[in-house]
Structures are given as C-alpha cells and as structure tokens.
N, CA, C and O atoms as a GROMACS GRO file, in nm:
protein
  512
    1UNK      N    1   0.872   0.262   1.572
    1UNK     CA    2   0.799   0.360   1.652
    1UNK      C    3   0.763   0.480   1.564
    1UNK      O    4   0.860   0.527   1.505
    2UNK      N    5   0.685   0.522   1.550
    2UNK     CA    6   0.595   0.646   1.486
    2UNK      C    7   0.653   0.736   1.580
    2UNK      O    8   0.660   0.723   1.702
    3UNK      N    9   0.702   0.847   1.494
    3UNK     CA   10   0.770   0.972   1.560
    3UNK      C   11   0.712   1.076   1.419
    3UNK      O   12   0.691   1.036   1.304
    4UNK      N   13   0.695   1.216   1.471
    4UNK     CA   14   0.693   1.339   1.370
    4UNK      C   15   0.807   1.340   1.302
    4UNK      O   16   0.916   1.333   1.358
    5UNK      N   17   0.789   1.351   1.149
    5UNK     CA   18   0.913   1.411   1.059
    5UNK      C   19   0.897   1.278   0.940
    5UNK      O   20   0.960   1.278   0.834
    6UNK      N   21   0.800   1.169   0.984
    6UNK     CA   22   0.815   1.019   0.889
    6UNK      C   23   0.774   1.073   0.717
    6UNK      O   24   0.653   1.081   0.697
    7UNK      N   25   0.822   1.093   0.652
    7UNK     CA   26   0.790   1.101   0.538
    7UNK      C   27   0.799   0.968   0.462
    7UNK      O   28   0.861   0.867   0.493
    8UNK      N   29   0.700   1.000   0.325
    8UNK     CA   30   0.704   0.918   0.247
    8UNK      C   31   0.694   0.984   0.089
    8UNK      O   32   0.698   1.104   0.066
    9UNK      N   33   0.678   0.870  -0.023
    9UNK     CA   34   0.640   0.994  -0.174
    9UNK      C   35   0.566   0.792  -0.238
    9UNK      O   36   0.566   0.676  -0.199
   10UNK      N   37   0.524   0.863  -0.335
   10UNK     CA   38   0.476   0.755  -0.466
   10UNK      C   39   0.439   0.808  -0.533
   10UNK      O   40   0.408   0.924  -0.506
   11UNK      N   41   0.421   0.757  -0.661
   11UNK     CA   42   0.404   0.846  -0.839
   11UNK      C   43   0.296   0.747  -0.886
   11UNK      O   44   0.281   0.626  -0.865
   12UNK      N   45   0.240   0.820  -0.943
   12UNK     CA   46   0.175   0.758  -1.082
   12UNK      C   47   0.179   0.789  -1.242
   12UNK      O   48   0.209   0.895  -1.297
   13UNK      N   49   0.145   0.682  -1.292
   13UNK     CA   50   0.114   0.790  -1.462
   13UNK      C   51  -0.025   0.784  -1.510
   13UNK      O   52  -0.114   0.700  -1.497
   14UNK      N   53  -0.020   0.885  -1.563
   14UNK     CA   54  -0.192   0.913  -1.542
   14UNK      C   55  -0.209   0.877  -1.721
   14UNK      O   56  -0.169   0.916  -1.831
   15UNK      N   57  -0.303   0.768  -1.652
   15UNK     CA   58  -0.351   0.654  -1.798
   15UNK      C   59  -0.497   0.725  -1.775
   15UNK      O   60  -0.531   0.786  -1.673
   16UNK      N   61  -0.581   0.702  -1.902
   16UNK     CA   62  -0.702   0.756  -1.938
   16UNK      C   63  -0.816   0.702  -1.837
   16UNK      O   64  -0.920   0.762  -1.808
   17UNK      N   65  -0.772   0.567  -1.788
   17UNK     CA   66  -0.828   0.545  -1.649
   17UNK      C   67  -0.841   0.600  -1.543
   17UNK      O   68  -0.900   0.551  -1.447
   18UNK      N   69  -0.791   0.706  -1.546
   18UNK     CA   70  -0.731   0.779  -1.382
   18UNK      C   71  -0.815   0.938  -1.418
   18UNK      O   72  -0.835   1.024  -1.333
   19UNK      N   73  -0.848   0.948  -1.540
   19UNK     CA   74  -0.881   1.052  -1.545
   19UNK      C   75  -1.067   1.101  -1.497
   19UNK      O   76  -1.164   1.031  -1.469
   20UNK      N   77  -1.052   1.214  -1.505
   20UNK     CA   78  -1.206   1.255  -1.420
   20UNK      C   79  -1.312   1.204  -1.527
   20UNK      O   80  -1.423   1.178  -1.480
   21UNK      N   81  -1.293   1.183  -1.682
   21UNK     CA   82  -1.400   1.145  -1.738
   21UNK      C   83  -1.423   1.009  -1.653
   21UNK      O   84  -1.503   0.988  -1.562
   22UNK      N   85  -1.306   0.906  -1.728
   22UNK     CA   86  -1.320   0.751  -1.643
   22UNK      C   87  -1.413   0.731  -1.550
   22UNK      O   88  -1.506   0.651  -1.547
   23UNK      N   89  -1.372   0.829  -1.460
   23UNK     CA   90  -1.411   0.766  -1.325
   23UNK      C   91  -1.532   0.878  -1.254
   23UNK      O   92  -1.530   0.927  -1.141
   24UNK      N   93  -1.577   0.887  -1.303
   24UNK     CA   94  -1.758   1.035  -1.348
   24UNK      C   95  -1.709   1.118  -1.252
   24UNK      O   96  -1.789   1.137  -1.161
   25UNK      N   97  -1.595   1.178  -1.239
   25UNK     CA   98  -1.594   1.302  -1.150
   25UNK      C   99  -1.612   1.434  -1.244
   25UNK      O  100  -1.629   1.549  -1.205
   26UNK      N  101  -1.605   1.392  -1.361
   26UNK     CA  102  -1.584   1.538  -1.460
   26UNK      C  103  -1.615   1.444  -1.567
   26UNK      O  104  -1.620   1.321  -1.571
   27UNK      N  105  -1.644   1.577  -1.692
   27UNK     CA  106  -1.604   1.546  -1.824
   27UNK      C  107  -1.484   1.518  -1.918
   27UNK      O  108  -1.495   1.477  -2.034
   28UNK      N  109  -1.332   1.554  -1.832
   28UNK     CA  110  -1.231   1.627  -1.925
   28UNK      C  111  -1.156   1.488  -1.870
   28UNK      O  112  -1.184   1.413  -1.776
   29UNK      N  113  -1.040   1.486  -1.976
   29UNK     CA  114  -0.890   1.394  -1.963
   29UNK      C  115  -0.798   1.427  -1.903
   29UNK      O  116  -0.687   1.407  -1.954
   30UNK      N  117  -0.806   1.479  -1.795
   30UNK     CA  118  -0.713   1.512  -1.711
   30UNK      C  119  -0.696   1.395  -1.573
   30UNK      O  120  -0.761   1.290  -1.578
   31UNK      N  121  -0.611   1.425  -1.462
   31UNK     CA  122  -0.568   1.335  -1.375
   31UNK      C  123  -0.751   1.374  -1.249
   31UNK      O  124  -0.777   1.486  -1.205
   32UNK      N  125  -0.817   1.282  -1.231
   32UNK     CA  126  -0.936   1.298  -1.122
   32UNK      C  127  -0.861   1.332  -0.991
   32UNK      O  128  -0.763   1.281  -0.936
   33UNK      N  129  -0.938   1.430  -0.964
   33UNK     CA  130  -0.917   1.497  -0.789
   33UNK      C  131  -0.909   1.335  -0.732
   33UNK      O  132  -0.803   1.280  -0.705
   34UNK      N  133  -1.016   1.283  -0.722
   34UNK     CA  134  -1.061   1.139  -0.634
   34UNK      C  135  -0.910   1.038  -0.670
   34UNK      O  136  -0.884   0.945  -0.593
   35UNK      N  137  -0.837   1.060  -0.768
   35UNK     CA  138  -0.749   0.983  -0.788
   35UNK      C  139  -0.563   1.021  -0.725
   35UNK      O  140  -0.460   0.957  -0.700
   36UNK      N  141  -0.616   1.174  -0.724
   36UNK     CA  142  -0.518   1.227  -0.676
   36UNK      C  143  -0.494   1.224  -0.521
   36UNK      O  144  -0.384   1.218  -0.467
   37UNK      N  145  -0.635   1.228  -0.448
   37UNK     CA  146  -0.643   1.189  -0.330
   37UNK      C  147  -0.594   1.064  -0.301
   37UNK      O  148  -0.513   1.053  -0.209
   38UNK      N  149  -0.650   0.908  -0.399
   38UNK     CA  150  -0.644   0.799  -0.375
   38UNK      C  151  -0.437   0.770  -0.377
   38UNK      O  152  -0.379   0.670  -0.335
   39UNK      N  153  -0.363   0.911  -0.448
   39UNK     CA  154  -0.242   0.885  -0.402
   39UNK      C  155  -0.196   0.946  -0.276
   39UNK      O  156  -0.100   0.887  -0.226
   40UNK      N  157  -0.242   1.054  -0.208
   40UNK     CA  158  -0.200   1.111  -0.128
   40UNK      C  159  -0.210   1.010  -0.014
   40UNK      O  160  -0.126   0.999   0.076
   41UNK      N  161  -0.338   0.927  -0.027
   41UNK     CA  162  -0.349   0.841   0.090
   41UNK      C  163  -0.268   0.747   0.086
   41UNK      O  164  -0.210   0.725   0.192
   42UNK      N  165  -0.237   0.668  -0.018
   42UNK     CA  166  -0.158   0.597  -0.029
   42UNK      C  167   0.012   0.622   0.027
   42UNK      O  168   0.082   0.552   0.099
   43UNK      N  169   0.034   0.737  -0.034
   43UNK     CA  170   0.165   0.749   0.041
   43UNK      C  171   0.185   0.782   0.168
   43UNK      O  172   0.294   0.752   0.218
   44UNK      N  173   0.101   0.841   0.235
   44UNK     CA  174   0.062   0.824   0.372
   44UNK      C  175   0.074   0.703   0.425
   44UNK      O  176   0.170   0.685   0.501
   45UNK      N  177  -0.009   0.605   0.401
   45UNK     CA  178  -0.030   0.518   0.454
   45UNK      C  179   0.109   0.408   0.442
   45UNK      O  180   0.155   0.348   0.539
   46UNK      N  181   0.150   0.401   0.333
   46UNK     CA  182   0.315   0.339   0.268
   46UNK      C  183   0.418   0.396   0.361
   46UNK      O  184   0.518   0.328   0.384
   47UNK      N  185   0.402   0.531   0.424
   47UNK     CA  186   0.549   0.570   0.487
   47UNK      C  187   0.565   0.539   0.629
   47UNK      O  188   0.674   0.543   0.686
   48UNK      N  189   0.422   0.497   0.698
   48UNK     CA  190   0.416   0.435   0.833
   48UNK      C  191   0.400   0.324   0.827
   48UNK      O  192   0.360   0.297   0.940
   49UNK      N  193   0.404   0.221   0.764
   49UNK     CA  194   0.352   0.064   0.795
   49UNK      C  195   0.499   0.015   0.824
   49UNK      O  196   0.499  -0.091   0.887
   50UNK      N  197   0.632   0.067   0.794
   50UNK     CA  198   0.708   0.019   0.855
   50UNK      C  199   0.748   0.004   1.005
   50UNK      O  200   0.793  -0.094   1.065
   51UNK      N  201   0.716   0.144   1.052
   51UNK     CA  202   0.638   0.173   1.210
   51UNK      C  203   0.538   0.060   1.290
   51UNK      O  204   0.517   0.058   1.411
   52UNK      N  205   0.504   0.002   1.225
   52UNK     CA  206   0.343  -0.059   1.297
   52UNK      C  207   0.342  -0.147   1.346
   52UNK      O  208   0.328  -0.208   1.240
   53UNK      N  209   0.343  -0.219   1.413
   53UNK     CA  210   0.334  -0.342   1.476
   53UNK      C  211   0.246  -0.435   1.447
   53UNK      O  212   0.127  -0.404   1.451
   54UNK      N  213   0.288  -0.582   1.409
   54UNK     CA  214   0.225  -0.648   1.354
   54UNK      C  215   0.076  -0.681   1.400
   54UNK      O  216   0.046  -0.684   1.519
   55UNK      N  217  -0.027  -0.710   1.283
   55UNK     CA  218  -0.183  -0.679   1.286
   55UNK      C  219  -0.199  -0.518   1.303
   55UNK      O  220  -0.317  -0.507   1.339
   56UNK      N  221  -0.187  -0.488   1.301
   56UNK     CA  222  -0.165  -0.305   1.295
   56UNK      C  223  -0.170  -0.242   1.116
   56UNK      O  224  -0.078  -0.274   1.041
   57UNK      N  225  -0.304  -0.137   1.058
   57UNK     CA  226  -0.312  -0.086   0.972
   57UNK      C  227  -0.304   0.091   0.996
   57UNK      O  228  -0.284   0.133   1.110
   58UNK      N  229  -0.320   0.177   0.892
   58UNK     CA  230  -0.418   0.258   0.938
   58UNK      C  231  -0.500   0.314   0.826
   58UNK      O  232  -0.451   0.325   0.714
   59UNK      N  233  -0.629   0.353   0.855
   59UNK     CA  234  -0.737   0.393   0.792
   59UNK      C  235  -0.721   0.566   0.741
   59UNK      O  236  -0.637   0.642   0.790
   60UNK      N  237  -0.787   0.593   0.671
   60UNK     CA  238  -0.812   0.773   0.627
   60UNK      C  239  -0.883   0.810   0.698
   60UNK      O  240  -0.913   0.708   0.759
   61UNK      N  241  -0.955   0.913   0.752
   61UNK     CA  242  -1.055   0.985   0.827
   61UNK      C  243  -1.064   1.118   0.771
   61UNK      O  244  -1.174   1.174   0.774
   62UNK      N  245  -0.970   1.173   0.725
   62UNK     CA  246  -1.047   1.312   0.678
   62UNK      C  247  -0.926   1.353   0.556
   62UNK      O  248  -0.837   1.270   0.547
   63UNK      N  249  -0.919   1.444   0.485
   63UNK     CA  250  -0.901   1.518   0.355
   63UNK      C  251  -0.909   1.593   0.359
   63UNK      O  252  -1.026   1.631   0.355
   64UNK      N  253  -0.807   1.693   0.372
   64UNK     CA  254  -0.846   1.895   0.361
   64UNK      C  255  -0.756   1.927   0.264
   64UNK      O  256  -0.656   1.988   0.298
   65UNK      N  257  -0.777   1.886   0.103
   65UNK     CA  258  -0.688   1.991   0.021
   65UNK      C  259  -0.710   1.982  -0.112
   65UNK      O  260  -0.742   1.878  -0.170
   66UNK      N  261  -0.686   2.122  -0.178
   66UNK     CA  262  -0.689   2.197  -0.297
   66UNK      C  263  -0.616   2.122  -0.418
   66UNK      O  264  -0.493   2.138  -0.417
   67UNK      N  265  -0.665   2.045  -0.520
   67UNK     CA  266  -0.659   2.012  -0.633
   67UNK      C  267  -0.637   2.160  -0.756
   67UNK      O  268  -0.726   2.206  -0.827
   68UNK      N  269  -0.492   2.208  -0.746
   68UNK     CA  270  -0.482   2.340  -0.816
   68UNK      C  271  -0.449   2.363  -0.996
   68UNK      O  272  -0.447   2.466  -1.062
   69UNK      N  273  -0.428   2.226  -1.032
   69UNK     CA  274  -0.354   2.222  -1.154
   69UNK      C  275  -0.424   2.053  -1.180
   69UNK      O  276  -0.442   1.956  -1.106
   70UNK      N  277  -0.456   2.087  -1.364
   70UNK     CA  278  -0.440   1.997  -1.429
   70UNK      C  279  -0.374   1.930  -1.482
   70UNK      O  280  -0.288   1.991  -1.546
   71UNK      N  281  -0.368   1.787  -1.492
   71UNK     CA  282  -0.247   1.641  -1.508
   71UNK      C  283  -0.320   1.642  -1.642
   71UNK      O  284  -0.441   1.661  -1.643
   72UNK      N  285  -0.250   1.621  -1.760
   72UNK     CA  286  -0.274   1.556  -1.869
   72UNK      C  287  -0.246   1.376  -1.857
   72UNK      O  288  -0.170   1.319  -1.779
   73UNK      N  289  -0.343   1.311  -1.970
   73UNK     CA  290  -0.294   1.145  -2.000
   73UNK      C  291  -0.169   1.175  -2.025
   73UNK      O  292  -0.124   1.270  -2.089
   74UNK      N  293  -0.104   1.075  -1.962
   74UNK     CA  294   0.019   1.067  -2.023
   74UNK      C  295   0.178   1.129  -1.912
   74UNK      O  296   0.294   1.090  -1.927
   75UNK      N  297   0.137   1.218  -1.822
   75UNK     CA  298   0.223   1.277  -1.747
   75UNK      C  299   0.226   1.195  -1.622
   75UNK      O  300   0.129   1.126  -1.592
   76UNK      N  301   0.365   1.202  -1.526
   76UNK     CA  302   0.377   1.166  -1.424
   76UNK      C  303   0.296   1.256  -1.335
   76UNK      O  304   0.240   1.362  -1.364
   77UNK      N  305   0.301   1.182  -1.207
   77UNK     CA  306   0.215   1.274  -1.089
   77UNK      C  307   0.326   1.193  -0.972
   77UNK      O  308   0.342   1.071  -0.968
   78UNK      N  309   0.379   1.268  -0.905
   78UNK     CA  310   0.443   1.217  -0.772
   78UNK      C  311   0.407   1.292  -0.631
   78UNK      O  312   0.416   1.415  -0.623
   79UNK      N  313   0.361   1.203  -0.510
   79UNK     CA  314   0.275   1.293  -0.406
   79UNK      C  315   0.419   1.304  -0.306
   79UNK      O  316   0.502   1.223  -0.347
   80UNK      N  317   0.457   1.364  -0.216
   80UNK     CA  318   0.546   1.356  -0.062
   80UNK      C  319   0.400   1.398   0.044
   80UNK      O  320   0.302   1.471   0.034
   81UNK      N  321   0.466   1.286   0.165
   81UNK     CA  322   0.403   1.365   0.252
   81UNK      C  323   0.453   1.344   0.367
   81UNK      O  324   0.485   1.225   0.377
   82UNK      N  325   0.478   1.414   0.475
   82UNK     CA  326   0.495   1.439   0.588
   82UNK      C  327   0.440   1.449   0.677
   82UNK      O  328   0.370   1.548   0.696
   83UNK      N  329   0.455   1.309   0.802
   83UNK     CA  330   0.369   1.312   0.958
   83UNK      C  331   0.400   1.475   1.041
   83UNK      O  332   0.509   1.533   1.047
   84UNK      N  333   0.308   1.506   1.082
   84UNK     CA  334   0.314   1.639   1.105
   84UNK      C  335   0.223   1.604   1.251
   84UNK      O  336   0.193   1.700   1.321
   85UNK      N  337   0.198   1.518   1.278
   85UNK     CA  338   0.117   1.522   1.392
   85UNK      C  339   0.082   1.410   1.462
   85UNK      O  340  -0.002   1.337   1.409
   86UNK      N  341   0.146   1.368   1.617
   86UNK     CA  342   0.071   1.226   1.659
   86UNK      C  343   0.008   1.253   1.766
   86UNK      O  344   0.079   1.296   1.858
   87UNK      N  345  -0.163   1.237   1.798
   87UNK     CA  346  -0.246   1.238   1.890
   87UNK      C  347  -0.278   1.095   1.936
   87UNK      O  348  -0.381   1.040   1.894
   88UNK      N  349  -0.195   1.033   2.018
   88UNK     CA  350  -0.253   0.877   2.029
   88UNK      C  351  -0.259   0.785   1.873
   88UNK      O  352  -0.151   0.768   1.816
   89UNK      N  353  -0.358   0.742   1.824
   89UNK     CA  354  -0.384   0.682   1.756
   89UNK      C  355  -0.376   0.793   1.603
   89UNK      O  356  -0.360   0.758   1.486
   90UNK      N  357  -0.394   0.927   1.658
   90UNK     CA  358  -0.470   0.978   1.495
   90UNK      C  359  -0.318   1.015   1.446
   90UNK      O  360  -0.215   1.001   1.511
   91UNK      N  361  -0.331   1.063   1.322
   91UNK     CA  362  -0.176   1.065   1.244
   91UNK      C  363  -0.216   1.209   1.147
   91UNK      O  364  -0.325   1.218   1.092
   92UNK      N  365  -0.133   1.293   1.140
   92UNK     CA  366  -0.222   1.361   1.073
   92UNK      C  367  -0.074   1.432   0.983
   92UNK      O  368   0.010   1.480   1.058
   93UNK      N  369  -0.045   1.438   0.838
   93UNK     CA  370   0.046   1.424   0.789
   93UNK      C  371  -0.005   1.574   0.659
   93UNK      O  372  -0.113   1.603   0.607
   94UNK      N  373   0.120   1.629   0.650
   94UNK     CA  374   0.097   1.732   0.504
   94UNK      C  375   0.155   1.688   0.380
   94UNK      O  376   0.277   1.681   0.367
   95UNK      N  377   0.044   1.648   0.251
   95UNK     CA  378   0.061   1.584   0.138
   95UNK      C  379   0.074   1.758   0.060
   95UNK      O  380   0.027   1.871   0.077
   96UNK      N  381   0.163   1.691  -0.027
   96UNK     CA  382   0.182   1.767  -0.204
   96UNK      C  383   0.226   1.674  -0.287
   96UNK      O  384   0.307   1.582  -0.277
   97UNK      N  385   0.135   1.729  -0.400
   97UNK     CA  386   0.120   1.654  -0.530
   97UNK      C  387   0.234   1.728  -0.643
   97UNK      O  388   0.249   1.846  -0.614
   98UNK      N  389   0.289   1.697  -0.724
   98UNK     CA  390   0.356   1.772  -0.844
   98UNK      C  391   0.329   1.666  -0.937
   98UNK      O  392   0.340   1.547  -0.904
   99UNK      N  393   0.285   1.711  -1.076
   99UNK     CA  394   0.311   1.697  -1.194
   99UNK      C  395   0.446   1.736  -1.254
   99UNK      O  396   0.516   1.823  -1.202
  100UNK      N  397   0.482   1.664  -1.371
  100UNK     CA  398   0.609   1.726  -1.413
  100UNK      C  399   0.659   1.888  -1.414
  100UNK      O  400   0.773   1.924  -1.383
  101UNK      N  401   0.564   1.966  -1.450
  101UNK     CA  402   0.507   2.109  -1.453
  101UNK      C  403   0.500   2.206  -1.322
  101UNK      O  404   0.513   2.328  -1.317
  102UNK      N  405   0.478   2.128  -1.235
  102UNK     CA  406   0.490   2.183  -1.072
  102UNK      C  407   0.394   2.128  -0.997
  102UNK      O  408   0.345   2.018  -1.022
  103UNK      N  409   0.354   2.216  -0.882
  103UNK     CA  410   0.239   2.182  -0.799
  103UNK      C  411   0.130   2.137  -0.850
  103UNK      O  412   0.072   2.194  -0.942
  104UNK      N  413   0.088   2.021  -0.792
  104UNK     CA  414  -0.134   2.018  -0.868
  104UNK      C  415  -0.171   1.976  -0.722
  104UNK      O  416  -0.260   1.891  -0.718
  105UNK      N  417  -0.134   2.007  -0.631
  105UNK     CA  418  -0.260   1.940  -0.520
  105UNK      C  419  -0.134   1.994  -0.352
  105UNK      O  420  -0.013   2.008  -0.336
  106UNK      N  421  -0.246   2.007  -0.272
  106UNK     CA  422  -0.145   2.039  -0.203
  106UNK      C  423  -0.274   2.037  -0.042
  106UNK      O  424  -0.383   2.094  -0.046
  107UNK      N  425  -0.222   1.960   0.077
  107UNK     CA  426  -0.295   1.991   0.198
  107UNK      C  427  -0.254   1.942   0.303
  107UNK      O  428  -0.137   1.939   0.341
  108UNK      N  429  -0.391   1.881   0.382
  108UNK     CA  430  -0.313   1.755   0.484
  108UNK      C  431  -0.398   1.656   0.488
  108UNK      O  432  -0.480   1.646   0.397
  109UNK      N  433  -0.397   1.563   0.590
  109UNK     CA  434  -0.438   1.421   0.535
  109UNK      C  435  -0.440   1.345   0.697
  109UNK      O  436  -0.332   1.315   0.750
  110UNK      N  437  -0.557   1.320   0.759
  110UNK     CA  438  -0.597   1.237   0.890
  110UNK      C  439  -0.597   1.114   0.878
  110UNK      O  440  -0.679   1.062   0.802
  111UNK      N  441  -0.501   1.030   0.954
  111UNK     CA  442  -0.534   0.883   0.952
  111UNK      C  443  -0.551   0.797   1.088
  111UNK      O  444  -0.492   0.869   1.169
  112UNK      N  445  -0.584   0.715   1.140
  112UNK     CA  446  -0.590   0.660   1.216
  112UNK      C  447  -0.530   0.510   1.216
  112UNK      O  448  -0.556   0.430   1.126
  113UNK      N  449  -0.466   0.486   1.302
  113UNK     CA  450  -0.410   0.328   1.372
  113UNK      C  451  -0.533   0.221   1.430
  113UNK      O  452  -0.611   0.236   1.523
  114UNK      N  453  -0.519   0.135   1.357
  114UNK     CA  454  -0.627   0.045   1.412
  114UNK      C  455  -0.569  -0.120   1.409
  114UNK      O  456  -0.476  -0.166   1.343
  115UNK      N  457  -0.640  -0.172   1.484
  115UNK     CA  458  -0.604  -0.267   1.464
  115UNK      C  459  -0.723  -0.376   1.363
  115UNK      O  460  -0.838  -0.410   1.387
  116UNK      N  461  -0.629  -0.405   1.242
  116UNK     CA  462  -0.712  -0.474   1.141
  116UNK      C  463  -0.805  -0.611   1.187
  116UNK      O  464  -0.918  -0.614   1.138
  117UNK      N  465  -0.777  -0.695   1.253
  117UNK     CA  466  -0.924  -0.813   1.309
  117UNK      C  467  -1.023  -0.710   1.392
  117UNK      O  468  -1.141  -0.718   1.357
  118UNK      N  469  -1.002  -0.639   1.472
  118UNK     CA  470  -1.110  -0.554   1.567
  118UNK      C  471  -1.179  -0.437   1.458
  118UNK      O  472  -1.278  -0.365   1.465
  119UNK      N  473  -1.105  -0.452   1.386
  119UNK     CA  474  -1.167  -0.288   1.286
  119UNK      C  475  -1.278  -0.382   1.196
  119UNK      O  476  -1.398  -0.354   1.202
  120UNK      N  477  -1.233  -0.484   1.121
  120UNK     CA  478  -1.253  -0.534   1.046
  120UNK      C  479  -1.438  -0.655   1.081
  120UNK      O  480  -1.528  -0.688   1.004
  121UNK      N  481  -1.418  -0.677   1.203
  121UNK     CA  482  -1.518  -0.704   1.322
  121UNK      C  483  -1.619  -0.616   1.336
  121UNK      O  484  -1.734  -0.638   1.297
  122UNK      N  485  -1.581  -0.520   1.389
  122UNK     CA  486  -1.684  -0.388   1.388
  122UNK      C  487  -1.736  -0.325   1.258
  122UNK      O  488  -1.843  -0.264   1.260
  123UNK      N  489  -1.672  -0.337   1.157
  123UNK     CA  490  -1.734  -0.325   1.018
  123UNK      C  491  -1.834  -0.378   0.977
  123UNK      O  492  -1.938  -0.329   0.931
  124UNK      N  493  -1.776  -0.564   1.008
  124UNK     CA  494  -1.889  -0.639   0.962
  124UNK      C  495  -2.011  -0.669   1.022
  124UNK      O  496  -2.092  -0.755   0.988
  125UNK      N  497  -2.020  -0.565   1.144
  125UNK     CA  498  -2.130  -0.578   1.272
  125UNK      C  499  -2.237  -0.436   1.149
  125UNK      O  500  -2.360  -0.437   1.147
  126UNK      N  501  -2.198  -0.386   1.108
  126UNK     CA  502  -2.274  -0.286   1.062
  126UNK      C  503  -2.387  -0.362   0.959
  126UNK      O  504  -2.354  -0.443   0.873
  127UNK      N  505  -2.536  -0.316   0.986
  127UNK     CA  506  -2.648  -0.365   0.906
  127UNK      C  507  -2.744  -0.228   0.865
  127UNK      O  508  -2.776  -0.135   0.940
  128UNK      N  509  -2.768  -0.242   0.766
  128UNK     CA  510  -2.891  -0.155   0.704
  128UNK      C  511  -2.980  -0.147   0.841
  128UNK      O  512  -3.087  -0.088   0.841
   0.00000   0.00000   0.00000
C-alpha cells in the first residue's frame, strides 16, 4: 500500500556518456541536467513498485528542480527521494541529488499510477 514517508535513493557514476557534451545539452564534461533528472525519476519510481499491484507502473508528469552544482567524469552522484504526497493516482515525491562534494540538484518530482496494458493501449491509439 502506498502511504506518505516511502523513500527511496540510487547512484550513478558519471562516465563521459552521461555528460551534457554526450548527450547535446551543453558543451562541457560534466554530469547533464537531463541525466540527473533521468535519476531522480528513477529513484522515484524504484521506491514504489514494491507498493503496486500487479500490472501496475507509474509514469513522470512533471519536474520542478534546480540543477545547482557541477558533477565531474568520474564522480559518484547519489539521488534520495521522498513521497510527500498522495492525490488518488498522482504521487508527488521531494528528490535531492549529492555528488561526493555535496548538493547538485534538488526539488520535487510528479508521478502517476497507471495501469501498464490500458496506458500502453492509449499510447498506441495516438496518430500524427
């Protein structure tokens, strides 16, 4: 059962892949905002699936936060985040990022409960 207080965390190491040149968000070798997000969601999403009931995912819907500090190649990055909010279906949880060095990212993070054949249905109904 999904209750307020569910936390979760996951790390990465930030390989030259991960960085904002790699992946065209920037010029520089540092850890990409877009990658730093792609952990925040992740651990979000990792600390409720034990909650869920089978055929049961949940999706991202929104992103509100400040990328404050640069990750060098080569350094860890570890996110926590905390369910902070259940409206029915929506989930709405507060992520922070640290580098070995301290803070680099810090906000909150909207997700939604869906069920994966009906979501996945309505996706593939979508046409140009």
């Amino acid at each position: 059962m999904l209750t307020i207080g569910i936390k979760g965390s996951a790390e990465l190491l930030v390989t030259e892949n991960l960085t904002a040149r790699e992946v065209g968000s920037g010029t520089v070798a540092v850890l990409a905002t877009p990658m730093m997000i792609a952990l925040m969601e992740k651990t979000c999403l990792l600390s409720v699936r034990p909650f869920l009931e089978a055929g049961q995912d949940t999706v991202g819907t929104h992103v509100d936060v400040a990328h404050t500090a640069a990750t060098p190649v080569g350094m860890r990055v570890r996110c926590e985040s905390e369910l902070v909010e259940i409206d029915r279906r929506r989930l709405v949880y507060r992520v922070t990022a640290w580098d070995e060095a301290g803070v680099v990212g810090e906000g909150t993070h909207t997700r939604f409960v869906i069920d994966i054949e009906k979501f996945q249905a309505k996706a593939g109904m979508r046409k140009p």
